[in-house]
MARVO-901248 format. One line per field, with one value per residue (C-alpha): residue number from 1; residue in one letter; x, y, z. Coordinates in nm, 2 decimals, m for minus. Layout:
residues N
pos c(NUM/...) .
code c(A/...) .
u c(X/...) .
v c(Y/...) .
w c(Z/...) .
//
This chain:
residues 460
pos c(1/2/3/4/5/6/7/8/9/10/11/12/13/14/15/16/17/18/19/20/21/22/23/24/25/26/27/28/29/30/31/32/33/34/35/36/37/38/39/40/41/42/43/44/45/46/47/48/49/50/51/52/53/54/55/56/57/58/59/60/61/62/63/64/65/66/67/68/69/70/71/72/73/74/75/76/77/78/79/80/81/82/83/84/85/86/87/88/89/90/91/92/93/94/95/96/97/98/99/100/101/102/103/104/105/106/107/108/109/110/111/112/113/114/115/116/117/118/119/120/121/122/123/124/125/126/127/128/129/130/131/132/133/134/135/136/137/138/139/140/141/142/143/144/145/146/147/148/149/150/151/152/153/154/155/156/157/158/159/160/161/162/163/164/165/166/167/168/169/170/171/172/173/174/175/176/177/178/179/180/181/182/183/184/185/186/187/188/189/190/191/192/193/194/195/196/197/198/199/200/201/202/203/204/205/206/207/208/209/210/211/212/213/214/215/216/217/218/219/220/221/222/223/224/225/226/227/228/229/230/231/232/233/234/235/236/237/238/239/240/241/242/243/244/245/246/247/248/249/250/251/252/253/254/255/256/257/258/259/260/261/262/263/264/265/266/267/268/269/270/271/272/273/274/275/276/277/278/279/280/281/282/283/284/285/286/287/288/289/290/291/292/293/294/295/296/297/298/299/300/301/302/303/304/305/306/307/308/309/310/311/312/313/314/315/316/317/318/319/320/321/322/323/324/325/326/327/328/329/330/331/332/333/334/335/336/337/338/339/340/341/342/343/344/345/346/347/348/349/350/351/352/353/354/355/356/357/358/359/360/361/362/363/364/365/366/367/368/369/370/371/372/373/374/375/376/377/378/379/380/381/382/383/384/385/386/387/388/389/390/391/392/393/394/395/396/397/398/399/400/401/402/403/404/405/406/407/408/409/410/411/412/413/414/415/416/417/418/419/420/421/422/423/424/425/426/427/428/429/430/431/432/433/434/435/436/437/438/439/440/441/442/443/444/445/446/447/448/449/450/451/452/453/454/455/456/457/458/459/460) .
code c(X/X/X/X/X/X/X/X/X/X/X/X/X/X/X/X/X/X/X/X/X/X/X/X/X/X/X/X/X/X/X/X/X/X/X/X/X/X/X/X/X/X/X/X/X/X/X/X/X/X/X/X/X/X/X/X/X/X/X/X/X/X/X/X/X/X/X/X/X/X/X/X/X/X/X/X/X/X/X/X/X/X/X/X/X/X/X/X/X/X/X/X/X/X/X/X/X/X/X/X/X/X/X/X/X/X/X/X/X/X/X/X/X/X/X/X/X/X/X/X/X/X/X/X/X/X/X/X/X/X/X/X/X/X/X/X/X/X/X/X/X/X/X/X/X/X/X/X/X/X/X/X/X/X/X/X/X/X/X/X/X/X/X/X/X/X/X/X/X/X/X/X/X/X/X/X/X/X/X/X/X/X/X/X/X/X/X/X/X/X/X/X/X/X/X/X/X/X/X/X/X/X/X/X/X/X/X/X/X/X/X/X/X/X/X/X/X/X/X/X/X/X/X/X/X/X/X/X/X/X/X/X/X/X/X/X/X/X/X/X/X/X/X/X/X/X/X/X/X/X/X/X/X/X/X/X/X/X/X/X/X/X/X/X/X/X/X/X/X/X/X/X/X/X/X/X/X/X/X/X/X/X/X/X/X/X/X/X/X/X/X/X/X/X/X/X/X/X/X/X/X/X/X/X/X/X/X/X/X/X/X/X/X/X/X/X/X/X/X/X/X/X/X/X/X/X/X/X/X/X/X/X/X/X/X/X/X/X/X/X/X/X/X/X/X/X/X/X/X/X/X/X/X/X/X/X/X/X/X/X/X/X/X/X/X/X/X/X/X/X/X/X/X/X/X/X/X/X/X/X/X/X/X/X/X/X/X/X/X/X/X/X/X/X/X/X/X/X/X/X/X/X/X/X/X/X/X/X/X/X/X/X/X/X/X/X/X/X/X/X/X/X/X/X/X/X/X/X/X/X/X/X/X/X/X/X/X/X/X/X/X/X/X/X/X/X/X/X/X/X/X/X/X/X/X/X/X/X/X/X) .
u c(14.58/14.71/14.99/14.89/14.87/15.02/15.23/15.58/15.58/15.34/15.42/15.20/15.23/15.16/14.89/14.72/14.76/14.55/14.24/14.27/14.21/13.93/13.76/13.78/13.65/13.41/13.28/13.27/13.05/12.77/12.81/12.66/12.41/12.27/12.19/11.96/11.72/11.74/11.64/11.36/11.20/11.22/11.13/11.16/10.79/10.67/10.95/10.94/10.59/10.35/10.00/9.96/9.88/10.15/10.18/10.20/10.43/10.64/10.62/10.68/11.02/11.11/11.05/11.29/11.55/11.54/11.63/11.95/11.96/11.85/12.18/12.42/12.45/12.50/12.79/12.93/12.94/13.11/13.32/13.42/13.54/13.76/13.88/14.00/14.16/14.29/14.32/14.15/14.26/14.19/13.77/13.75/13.87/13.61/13.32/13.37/13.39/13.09/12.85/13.00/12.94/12.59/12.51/12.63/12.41/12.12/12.21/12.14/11.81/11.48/11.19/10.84/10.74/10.99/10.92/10.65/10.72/11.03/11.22/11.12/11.23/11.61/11.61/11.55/11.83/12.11/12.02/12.03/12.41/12.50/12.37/12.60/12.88/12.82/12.81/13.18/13.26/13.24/13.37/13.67/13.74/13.76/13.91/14.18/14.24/14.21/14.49/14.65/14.65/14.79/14.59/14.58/14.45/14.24/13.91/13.98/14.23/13.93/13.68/13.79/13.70/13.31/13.33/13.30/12.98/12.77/12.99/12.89/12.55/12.64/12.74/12.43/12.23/12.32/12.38/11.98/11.95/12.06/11.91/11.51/11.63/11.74/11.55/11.18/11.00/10.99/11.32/11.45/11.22/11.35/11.72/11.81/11.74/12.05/12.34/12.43/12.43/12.66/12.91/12.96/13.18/13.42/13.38/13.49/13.77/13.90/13.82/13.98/14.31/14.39/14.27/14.53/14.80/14.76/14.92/14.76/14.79/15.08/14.81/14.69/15.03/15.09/14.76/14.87/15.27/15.09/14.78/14.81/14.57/14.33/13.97/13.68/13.64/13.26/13.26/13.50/13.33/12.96/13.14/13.37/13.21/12.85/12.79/12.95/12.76/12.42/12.45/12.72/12.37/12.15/12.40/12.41/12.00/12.03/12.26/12.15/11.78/11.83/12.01/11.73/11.47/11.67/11.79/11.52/11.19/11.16/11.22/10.92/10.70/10.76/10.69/10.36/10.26/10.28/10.56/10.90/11.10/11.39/11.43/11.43/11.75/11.92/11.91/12.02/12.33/12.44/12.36/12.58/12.84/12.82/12.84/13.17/13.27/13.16/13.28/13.63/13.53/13.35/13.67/13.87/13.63/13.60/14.01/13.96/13.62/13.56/13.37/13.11/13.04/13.05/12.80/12.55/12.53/12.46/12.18/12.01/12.00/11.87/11.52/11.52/11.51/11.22/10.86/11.11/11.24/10.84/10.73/10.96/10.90/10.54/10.57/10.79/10.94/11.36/11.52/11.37/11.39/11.76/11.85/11.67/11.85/12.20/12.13/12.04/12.31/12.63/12.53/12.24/12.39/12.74/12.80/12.69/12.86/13.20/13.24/13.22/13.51/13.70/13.42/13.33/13.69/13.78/13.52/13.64/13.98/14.21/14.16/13.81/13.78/13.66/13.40/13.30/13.25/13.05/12.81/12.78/12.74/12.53/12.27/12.22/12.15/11.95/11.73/11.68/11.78/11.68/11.26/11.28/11.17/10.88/10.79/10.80/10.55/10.35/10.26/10.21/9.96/9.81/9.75/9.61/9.91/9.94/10.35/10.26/10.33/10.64/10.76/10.70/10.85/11.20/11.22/11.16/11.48/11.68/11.59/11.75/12.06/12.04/12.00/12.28/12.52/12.43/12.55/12.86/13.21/13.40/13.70/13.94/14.27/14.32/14.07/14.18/14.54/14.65/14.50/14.30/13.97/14.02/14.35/14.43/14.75/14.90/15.23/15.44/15.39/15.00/14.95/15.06/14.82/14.54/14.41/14.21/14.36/14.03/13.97/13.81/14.20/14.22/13.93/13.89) .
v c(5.77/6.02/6.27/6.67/6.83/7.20/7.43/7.46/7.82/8.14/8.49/8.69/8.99/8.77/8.60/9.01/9.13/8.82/8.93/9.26/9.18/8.92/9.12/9.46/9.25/9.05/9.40/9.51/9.23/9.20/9.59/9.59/9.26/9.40/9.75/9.59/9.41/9.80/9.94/9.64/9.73/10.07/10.22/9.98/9.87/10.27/10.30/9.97/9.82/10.15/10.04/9.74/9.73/9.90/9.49/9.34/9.61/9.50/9.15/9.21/9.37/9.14/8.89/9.04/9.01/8.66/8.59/8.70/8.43/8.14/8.22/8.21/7.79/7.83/8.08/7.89/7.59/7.77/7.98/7.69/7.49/7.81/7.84/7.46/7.45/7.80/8.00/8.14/8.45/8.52/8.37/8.64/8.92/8.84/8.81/9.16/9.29/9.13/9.25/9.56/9.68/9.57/9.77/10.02/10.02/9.94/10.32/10.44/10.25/10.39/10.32/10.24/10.58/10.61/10.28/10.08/9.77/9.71/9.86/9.54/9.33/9.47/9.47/9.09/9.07/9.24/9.09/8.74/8.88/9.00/8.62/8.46/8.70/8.65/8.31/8.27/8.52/8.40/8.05/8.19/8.46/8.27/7.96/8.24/8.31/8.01/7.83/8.13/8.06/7.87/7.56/7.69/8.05/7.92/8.03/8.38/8.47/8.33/8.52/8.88/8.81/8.76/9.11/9.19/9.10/9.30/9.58/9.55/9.59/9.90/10.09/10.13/10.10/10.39/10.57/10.53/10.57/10.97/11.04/10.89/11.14/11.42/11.41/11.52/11.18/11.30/11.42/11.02/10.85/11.07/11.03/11.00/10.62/10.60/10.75/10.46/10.21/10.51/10.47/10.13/10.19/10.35/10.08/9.81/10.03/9.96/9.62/9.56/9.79/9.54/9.24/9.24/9.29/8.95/8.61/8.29/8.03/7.84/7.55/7.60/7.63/7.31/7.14/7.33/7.19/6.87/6.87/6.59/6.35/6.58/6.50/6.79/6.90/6.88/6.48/6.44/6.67/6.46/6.15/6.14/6.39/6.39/6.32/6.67/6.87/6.78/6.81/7.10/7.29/7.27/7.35/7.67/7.75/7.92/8.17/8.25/8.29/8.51/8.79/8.90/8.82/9.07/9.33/9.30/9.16/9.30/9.60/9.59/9.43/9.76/9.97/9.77/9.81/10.19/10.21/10.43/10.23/10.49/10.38/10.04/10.08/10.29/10.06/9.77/9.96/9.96/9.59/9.56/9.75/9.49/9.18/9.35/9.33/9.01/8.83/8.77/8.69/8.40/8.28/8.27/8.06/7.82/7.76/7.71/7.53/7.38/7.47/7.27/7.37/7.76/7.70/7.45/7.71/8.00/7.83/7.76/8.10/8.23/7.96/8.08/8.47/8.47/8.55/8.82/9.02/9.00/9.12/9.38/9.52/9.52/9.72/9.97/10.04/10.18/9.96/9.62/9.66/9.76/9.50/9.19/9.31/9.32/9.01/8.84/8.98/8.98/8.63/8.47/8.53/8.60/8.27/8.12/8.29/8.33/7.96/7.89/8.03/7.77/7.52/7.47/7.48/7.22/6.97/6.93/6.80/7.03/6.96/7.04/7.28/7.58/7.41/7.21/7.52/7.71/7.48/7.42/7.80/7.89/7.61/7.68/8.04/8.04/7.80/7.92/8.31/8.34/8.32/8.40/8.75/8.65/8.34/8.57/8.81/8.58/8.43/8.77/8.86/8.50/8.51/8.84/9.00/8.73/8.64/8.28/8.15/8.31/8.22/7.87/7.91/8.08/7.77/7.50/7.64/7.72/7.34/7.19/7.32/7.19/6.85/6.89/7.01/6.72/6.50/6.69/6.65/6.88/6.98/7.23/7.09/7.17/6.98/6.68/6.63/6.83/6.63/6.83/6.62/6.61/6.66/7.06/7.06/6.82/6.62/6.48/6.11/6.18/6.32/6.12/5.86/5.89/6.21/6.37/6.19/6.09/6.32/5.97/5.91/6.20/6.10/5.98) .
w c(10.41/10.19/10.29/10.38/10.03/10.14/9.98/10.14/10.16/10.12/10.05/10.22/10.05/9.73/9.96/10.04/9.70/9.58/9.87/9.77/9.42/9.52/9.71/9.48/9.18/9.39/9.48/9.15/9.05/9.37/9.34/8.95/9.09/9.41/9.25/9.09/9.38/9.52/9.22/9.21/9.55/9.51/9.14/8.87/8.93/8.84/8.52/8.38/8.49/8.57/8.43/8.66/9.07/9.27/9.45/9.13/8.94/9.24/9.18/8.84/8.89/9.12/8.82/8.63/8.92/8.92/8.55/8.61/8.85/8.61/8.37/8.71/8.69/8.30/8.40/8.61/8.44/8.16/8.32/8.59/8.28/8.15/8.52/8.53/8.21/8.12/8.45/8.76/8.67/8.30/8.39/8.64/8.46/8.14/8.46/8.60/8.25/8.16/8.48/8.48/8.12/8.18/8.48/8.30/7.98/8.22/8.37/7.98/7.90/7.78/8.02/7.93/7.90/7.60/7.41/7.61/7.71/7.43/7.78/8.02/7.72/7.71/8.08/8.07/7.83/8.01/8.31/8.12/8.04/8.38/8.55/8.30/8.44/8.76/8.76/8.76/8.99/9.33/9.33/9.13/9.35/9.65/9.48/9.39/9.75/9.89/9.72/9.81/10.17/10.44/10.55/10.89/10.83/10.52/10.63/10.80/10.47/10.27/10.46/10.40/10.00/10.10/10.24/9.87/9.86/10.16/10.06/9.73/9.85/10.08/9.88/9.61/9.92/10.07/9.72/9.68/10.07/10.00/9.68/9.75/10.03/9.90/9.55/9.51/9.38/9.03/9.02/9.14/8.87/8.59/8.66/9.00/9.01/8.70/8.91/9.12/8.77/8.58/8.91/8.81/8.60/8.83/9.03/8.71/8.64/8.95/9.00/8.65/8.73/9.08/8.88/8.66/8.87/9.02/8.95/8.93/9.18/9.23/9.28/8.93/8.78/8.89/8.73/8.39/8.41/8.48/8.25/7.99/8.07/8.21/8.17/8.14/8.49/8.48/8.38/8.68/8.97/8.85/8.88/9.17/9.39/9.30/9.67/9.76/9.44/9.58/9.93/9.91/9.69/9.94/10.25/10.01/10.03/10.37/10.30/9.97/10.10/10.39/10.23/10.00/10.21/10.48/10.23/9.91/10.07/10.37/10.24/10.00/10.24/10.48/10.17/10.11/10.53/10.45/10.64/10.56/10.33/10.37/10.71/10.62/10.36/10.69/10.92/10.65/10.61/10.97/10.99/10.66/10.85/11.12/10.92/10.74/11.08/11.17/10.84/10.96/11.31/11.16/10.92/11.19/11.43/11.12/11.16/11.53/11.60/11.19/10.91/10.95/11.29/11.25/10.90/11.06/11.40/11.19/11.00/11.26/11.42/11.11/11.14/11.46/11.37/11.11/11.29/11.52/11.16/10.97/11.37/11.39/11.05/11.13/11.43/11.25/11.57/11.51/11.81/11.74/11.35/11.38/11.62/11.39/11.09/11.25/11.40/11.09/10.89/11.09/11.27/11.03/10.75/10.79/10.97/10.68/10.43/10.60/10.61/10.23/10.09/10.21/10.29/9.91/9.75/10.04/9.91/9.54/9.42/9.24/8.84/8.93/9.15/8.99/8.80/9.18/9.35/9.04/9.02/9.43/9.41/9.15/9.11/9.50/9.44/9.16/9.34/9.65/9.59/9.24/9.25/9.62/9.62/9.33/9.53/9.86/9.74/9.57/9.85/10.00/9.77/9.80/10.18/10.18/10.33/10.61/10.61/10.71/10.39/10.34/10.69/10.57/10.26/10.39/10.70/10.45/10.25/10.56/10.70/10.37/10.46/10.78/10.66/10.39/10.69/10.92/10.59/10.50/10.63/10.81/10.61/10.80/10.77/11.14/11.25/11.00/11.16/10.86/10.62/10.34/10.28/9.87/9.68/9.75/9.47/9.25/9.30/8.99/9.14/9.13/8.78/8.53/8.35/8.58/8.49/8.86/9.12/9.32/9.65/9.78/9.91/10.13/10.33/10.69) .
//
């Protein structure tokens, strides 16, 4: 059995400054990525797509959505590689340059009125761009933290970085929450809708200024110093962990399902019922507010209880809460659409999210680790979040407005996960005797001549 693989010591004001930075830059990012699904539901279909069916100019946008989500495993891949070999730190800065700038220019484009439907093509392409971005972001940023932190507060330290992402989407939210408000409807399709992609760039600026500012891991300093016989980290993670990709993907369908069909979807399918999609973005935000909340609560709980545990509870809730969310949404009634949508997002979906900061970089040995959890993250999103809204209202459209078939659709993804749970190990080093379940840094007597020392020996 191999020996705990901790760090002697942590500075915690090292170990803060590196969330802060995580979670400003993985703001930065989801903030430039989740404008976009808002934009989608609410006005892209009438700039970009206005001479077809109000339905299908929906499902249209909602196409171009996605494709950002087919260049995320490509990203990740890439940028995983950069991350293993060169440094956490230098792949995340080129990721929120890269997302940002594209938000940005998407804030400047022509629409279809100016040069027909040249304006969808360029909109493919930056969104192409901002996927690859993206793609290294998240498993970098809480990679960066994680080896940051203490075995025993790994999961709440790791936790606060996924706050990054539902206040990423908070913020555009309610930036378009106040102007579809307090803009006549011409005055939001002729620039209204643009202001929240300009703010990005505040919002890289920042991200970029904290960035910066902080070191790389001491975990990763210790892979360079020891480096020689280093194989390419994607060979290695394919090889000696192909067990942990696959299953470790689909454990990642639940969460990355339920947050567009909570915060995209069901927003369009109100709009489509006639009812006041306004509303609808409101009472998101205050469920957003409660899974910022909540997101903590659940890191911690994966320290005391397991990862495993807290991931595979939280998945089921969210099977469990589908028919209530399309039945509140139907009946348009404020209590009951509030109350689905801040259960769904700070328990549904923040129990699953929470977890994975330090779930996924728990599962993959050190050489490898950025590339492990890229390609855990990203192949899992872009196939169960990336067509999900086109699929979703496809099948819409198909059953004649009956939600059956979506229902379907969203359990069958949530029930993978399941499954993949059941089959995964439970990693928290507290709940190991102290034992990390692959090889968390790398010692002098395990590095030389044998390139990745195999996580296989750190198993019970």
């Amino acid at each position: 059995m191999a020996k705990s693989t901790t760090l002697p010591s942590y500075d915690m004001k090292m170990v803060r400054r590196t969330v802060a930075a995580s979670f400003i830059g993985t703001m930065a990012e989801y903030y430039d990525f989740f404008i976009y699904g808002t934009a989608s539901a609410l006005v892209f279909n009438k700039i970009f797509f206005p001479e077809i069916d109000p339905l299908l100019g929906t499902l249209a946008a909602f196409s171009t959505y996605a494709v950002g989500f087919f260049a995320r495993p490509l990203g990740g891949i890439v940028w995983g590689h950069i991350g293993d070999k060169i440094g956490r730190k230098k792949a995340l800065v080129f990721t929120l340059l890269i997302t940002g700038l594209g938000t940005f220019a998407i804030g400047l484009m022509p629409t279809y009125q100016t040069i027909g439907l040249w304006a969808a093509v360029i909109l493919v392409f930056v969104r192409l761009i901002q996927g690859f971005g993206v793609g290294g972001e998240q498993g970098g940023a809480v990679l960066l933290t994680a080896e940051a932190s203490p075995p025993n507060r790994r999961g709440f330290i790791s936790s606060f970085v996924q706050m990054g992402s539902p206040a990423a989407y908070l913020v555009p939210s309610a930036l378009f929450a106040i102007l579809t408000t307090q803009l006549s409807q011409e005055q939001f399709l002729q620039w209204g809708w643009r202001v929240p992609f300009l703010l990005s760039i505040v919002v890289v600026a920042i991200g970029l200024y904290i960035r910066l500012r902080v070191d790389e891991s001491e975990t990763f300093k210790a892979v360079k110093e020891n480096s020689a016989a280093q194989q390419a980290p994607v060979k290695t993670i394919l090889t000696k962990n192909r067990r942990e990709v696959f299953l470790g993907m689909g454990s990642k369908f639940v969460e990355a399902a339920v947050f567009p069909f909570y915060t995209v979807f069901l927003v369009a399918y109100s709009k489509n019922l006639g009812n006041d999609s306004s509303f609808v973005l409101e009472a998101i935000i205050i469920a957003i507010v409660a899974e910022l909340i909540m997101l903590p609560v659940w890191g911690h709980l994966t320290d005391r209880i397991g990862r495993k545990k807290v991931f595979l509870g939280a998945a089921i809730l969210n099977l469990i809460l589908i028919w209530p969310a399309f039945t509140a949404i139907a009946n348009g009634d404020t209590l009951p659409i509030v109350a689905i949508l801040v259960a769904g997002l700070a328990l549904g979906h923040a129990g699953t999210y929470a977890p994975q900061a330090s779930y996924y970089p728990e599962l993959f040995p050190v050489r490898g680790r950025y590339t492990g959890v890229s390609i855990v993250w990203q192949f899992g999103a872009m196939i169960a979040s990336g067509p999900f809204t086109v699929i979703a209202t496809a099948l819409l459209i198909a059953g004649g407005g009956s939600i059956t078939g979506v229902a379907i659709y969203v359990s069958a993804l949530i029930l993978v996960s399941v499954v993949c749970l059941i089959l995964l190990p439970e990693t928290a080093p507290g709940l190991r005797e102290g034992k990390e379940y692959a090889e968390w840094t790398v010692h002098p007597a395990t590095s030389a001549g044998t390139g990745i020392n195999s996580s296989h020996t750190s198993r019970k």
